[in-house]
C-alpha positions in Angstrom: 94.1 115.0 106.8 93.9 119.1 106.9 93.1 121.1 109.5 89.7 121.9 108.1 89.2 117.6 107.8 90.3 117.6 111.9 88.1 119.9 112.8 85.1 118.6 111.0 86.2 115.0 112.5 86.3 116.8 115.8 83.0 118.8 115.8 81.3 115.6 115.1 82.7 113.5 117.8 82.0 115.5 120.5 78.8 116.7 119.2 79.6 120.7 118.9 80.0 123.4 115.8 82.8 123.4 113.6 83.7 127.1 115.0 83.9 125.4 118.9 86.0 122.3 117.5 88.3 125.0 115.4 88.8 127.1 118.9 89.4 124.1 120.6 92.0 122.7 118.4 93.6 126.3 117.9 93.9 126.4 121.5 95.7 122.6 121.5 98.0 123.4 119.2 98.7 126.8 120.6 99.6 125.2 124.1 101.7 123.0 122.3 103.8 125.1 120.8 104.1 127.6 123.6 105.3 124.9 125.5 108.0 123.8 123.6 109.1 127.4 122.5 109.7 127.4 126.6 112.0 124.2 126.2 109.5 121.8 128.1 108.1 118.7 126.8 104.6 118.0 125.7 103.5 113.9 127.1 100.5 112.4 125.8 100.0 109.3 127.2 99.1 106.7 124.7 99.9 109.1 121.8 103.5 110.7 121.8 105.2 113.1 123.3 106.8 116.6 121.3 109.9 118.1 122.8 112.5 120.4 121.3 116.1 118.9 120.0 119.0 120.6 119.7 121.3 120.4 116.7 124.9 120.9 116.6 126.5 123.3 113.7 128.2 121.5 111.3 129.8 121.7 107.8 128.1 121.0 105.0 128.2 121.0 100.8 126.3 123.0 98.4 125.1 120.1 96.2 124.9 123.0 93.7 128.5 124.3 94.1 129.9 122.2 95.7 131.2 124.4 98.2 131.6 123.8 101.5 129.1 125.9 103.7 128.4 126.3 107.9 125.2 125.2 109.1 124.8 127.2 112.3 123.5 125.5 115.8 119.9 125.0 115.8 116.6 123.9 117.2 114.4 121.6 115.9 111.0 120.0 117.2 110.6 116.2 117.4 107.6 114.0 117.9 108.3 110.8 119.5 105.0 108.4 119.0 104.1 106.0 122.3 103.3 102.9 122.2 100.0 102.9 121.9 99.9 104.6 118.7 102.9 102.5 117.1 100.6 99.7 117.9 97.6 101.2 116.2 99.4 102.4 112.9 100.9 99.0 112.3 97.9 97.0 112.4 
């Protein structure tokens, strides 16, 4: 599904324009991610919950050169589904 097929899907479940359902998800996702560039967590309920992981550096290989390269200390976002949604998606 793209962003233009969630919108569409949204404008017509709530009954509103595609413009209002586009605000309103700009503005979800914008909360989202504002929150998580802060270090909090993002809950849910019934769906999942985002938060922000942190990664250690490590040593890698250059599949190419076989080189051995440093991967520098990261952060990376993670989306842990709830229950309720690993429920639906295996049906």
């Amino acid at each position: 599904m793209t962003r233009e097929n969630m919108i569409e899907c949204i404008a017509q479940k709530v009954g509103i324009t595609k413009k209002q359902a586009g605000i309103a998800l700009s503005a979800t996702l914008e909360g989202i991610t504002e929150a998580l560039q802060a270090g909090e967590r993002v809950t849910l309920i019934g769906f999942g919950t985002f938060s922000v992981r942190a990664k250690r550096a490590r040593t890698g290989i250059n599949p190419r050169t076989k080189q051995k390269i440093n991967i520098p200390a990261a952060k990376a976002p993670v989306f842990k589904p709830g229950a309720k949604l690993k429920e639906i998606v295996n049906k």
